[in-house]
C-alpha positions in Angstrom: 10.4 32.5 -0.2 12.6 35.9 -1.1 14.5 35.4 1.8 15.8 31.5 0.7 15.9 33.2 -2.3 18.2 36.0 -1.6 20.4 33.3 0.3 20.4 31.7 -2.7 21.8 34.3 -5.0 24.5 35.4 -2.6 25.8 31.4 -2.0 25.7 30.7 -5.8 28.0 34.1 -6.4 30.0 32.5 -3.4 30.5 29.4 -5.7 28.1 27.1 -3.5 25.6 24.7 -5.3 22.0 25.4 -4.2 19.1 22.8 -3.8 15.4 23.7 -3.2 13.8 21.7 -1.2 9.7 22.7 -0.5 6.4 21.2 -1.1 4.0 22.1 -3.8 2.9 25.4 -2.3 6.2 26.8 -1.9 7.5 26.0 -5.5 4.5 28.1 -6.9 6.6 31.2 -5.5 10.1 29.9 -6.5 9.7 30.2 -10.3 12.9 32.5 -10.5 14.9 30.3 -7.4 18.3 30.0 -8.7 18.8 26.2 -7.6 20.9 23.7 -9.0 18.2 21.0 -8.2 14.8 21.3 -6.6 13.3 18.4 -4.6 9.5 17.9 -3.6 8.6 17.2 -0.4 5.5 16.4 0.9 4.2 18.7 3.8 1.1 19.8 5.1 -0.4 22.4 8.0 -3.3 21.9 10.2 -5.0 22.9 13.7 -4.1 21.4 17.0 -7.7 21.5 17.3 -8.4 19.3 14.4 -7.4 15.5 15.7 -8.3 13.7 12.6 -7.0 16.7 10.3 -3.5 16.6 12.7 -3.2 13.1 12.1 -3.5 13.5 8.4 -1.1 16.1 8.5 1.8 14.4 10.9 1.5 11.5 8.4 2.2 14.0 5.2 5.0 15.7 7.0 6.7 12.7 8.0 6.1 10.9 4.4 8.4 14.0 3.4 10.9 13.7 6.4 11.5 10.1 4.3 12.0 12.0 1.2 14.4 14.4 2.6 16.2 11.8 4.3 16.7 9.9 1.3 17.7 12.9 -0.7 20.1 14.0 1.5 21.9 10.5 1.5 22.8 11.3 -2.3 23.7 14.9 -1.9 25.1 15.0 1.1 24.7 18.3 1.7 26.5 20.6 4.8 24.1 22.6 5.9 20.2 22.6 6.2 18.8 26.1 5.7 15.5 26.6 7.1 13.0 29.6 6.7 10.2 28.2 8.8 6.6 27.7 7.7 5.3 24.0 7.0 7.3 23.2 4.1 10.4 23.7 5.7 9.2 21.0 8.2 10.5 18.1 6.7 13.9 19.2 5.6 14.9 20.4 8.7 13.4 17.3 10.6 15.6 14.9 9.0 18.5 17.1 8.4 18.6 16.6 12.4 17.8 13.3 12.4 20.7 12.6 10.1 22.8 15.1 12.3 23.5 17.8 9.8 24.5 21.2 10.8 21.1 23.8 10.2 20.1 27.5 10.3 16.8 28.8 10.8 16.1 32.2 9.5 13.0 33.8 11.5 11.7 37.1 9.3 9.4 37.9 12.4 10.1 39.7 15.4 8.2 36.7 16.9 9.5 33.2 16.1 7.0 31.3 14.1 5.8 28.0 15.1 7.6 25.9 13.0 10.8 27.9 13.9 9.9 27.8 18.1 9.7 24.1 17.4 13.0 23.8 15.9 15.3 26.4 17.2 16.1 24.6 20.5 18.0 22.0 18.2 19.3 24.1 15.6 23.2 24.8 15.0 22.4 28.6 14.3 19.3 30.7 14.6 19.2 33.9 12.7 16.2 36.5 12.8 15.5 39.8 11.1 14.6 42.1 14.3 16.7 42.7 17.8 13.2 41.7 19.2 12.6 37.8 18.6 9.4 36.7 21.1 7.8 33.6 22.0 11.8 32.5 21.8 13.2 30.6 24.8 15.7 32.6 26.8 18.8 30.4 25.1 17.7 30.9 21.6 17.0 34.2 22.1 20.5 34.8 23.8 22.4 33.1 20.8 20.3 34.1 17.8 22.1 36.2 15.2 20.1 39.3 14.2 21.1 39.8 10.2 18.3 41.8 8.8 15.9 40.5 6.2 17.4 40.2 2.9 15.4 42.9 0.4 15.5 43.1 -3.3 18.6 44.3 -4.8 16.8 47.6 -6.2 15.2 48.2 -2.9 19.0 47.7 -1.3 19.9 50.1 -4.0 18.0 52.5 -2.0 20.1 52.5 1.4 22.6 55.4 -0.4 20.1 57.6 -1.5 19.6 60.6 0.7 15.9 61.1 1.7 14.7 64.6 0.1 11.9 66.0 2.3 9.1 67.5 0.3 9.4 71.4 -1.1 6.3 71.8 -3.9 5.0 67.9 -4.8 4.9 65.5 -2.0 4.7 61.7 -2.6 2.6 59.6 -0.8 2.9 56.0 -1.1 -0.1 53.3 0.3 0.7 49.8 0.3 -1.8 47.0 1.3 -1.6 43.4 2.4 -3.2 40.6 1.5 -5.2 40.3 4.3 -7.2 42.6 5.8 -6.5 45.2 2.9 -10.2 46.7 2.7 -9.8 48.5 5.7 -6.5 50.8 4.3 -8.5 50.8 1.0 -11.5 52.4 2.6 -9.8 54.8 5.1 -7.3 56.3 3.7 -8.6 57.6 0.9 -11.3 59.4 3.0 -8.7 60.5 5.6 -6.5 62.1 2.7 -10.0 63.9 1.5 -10.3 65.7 5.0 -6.1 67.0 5.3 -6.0 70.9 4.7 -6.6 71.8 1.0 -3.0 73.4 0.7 -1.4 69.8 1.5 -4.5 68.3 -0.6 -3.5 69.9 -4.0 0.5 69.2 -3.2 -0.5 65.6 -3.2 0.7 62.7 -5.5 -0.8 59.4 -4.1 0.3 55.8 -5.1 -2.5 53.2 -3.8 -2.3 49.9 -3.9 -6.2 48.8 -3.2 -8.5 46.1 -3.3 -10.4 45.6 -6.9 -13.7 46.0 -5.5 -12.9 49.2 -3.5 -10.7 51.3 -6.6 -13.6 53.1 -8.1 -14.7 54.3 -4.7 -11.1 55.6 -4.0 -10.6 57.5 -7.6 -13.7 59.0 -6.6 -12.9 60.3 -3.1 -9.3 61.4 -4.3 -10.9 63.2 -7.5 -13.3 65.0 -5.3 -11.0 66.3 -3.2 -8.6 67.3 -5.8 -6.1 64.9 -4.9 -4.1 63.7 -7.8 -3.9 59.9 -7.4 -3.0 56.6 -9.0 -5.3 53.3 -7.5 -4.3 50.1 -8.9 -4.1 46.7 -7.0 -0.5 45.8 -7.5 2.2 48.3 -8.9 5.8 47.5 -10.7 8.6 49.0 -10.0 7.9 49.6 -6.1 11.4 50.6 -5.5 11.2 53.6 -7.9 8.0 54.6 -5.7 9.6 53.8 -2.8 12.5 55.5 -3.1 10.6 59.1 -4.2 8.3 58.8 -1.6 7.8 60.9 1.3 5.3 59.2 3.4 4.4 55.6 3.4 1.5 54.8 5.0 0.6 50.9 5.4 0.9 47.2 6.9 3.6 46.0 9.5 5.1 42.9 7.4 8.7 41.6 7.9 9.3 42.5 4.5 7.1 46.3 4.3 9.1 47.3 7.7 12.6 45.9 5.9 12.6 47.5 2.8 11.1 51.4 4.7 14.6 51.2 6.9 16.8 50.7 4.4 14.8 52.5 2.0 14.9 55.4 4.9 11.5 56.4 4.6 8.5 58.0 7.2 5.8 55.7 7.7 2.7 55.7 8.9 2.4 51.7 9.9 -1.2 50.5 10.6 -0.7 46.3 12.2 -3.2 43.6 10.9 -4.9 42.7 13.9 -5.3 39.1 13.1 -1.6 38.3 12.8 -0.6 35.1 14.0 1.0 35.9 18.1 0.5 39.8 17.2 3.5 39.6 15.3 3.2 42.9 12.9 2.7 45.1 16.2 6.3 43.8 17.0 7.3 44.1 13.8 6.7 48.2 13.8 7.8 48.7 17.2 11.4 48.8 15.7 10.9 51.4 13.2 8.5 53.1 15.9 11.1 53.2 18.9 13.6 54.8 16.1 11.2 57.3 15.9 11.0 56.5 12.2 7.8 55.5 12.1 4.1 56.0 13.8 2.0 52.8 14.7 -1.8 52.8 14.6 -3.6 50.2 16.0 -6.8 48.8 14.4 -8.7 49.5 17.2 -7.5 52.5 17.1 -7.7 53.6 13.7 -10.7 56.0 12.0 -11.2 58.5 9.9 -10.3 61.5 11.7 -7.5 60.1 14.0 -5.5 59.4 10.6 -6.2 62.8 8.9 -5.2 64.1 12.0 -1.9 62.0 12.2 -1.4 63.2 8.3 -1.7 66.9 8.5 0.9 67.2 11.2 3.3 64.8 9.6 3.1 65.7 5.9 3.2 69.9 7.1 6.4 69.3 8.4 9.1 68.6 5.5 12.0 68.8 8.8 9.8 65.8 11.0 10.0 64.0 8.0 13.6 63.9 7.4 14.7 63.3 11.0 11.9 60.3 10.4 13.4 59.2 7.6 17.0 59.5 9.3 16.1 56.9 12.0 14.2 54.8 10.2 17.4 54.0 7.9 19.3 53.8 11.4 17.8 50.3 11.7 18.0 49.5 8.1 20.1 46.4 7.3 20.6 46.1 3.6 23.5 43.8 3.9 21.3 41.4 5.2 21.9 38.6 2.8 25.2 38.6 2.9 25.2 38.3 6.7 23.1 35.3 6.4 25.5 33.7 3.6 28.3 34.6 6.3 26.3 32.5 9.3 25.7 29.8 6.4 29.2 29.1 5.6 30.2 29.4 9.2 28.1 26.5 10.4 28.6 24.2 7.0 30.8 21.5 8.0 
């Protein structure tokens, strides 16, 4: 939703009227969506596998193909933005029905499903990465790559040198909301087995799961490491921005926001991601050299105490870190989209 969001913010300073169209999922995220009108579609996802639970579900997506259609024969609007997922569905489905221009907007480095269903007939694609797989060779050819628009104090951040550590070094852990125990659990116990003189330097952020925080404080207490566990922190760009490692997840958004924050990371892919798509993701930041990927397979104790103690030792690996990882930052991102926007509206 931040990205329509974003889109949405930039049009309406642009002196465009914004409507919201999504089902009741999506408008549980869009409580601060700057639309002039929202509309409420009916959608729905469900498994090739299921044929009774796919027939429910085609009947509920085309129930809000109606709605859209009907909609857009009162507002008329010129163009169909699209960020895939099942609630966009049925907007972009009639919008081509009714032969409206449309953009799709991909945050992936691999095109969704809804998106690889819809690109082929799409005015404009537009993705976040230079990588965009499980595209066909034409979209892929004409897609636009734009960046993913980030928060405006996260874009903030794009200007403001990178200062590798001298005395305190920052540390920032961010989880996702799946598969979050296993950063919870291991890097807390990898930070307790780094060298004592980077130990007692350390000040570490961590978001973790509820059930695992007492066990952290514990482990970072016992090894002397001053640290803050909390599941959700405010103000991430003010953490962002001061710290001088990240170490976490390979979302669209997490890999975003670290290049045009400019910051190392330590990037560990969720496994499970739908077509692999995180391991794309990092590849980016990683072939930069702005960034080292750990696969889960991969991943234990040791292996990522090892990985720490040579990164955070070295303030001047850091910096040239943090140097390519902004080279691949894009914080103009949703202006570039608004730019694609207007250039397909009719």
């Amino acid at each position: 939703m931040f990205p329509a969001e974003a889109l949405a913010r930039e049009l309406t300073a642009r002196g465009w009227k914004v409507v919201l169209a999504t089902d009741s999922r999506g408008d549980q995220y869009a409580h601060a969506f700057p639309a002039d009108e929202r509309i409420a579609l009916d959608a729905a996802t469900f498994k090739t596998t299921d044929p009774i639970g796919a027939v429910r579900g085609g009947l509920k997506i085309w129930q809000g193909v109606g709605q859209a259609q009907k909609a857009f024969r009162r507002l008329n609007p010129s163009v169909v933005v699209g960020f895939g997922g099942y609630p966009s569905l049925p907007a972009l489905l009639a919008a081509r029905v009714q032969g409206r221009p449309t953009v799709i907007h991909e945050q992936n480095s691999v095109l969704g499903r809804v998106n690889r269903l819809l690109a082929g007939g799409a005015t404009a694609v537009a993705c976040a990465f230079p990588t965009l797989n499980k595209a066909s060779p034409r979209v892929k050819a004409a897609a636009h790559v734009v960046g993913n628009p980030v928060r405006p104090d996260i874009q903030a951040l794009y200007d403001k040198p990178f200062k590798a550590p001298k005395d305190r070094i920052n540390v920032l852990v961010t989880g996702g909301s799946q598969g979050a125990r296993l950063l919870s659990e291991t890097v807390p116990q990898a930070i307790a087995r780094l060298a004592e003189p980077i130990r007692t330097r350390l000040k570490v952020d961590q978001q973790s799961r509820p059930e695992t925080m007492d066990v952290a404080r514990a482990v970072y207490a016992e090894a002397l490491v001053e640290a803050q566990v909390a599941p959700f922190f405010r103000e991430m760009a003010g953490r962002l921005g001061a710290a001088h490692l990240i170490i976490g997840r390979a979302g669209a958004s997490t890999c975003c926001e670290i290049a045009v924050a400019g910051v190392p990371s330590v990037l560990i892919p969720l496994k499970i991601a739908t077509d692999d798509h995180q391991t794309t993701n990092a590849a980016q930041l990683v072939d930069a050299g702005g960034a080292v990927a750990i696969q889960e397979d991969d991943l234990t104790v040791d292996g990522l105490a090892n990985v720490l103690q040579a990164l955070l030792s070295d303030p001047r690996k850091l910096a040239s870190m943090a140097k390519a990882a902004r080279s691949v930052g894009r914080p103009d991102a949703a202006s570039r989209l608004a730019d694609l926007v207007e250039q397909v509206a009719r």
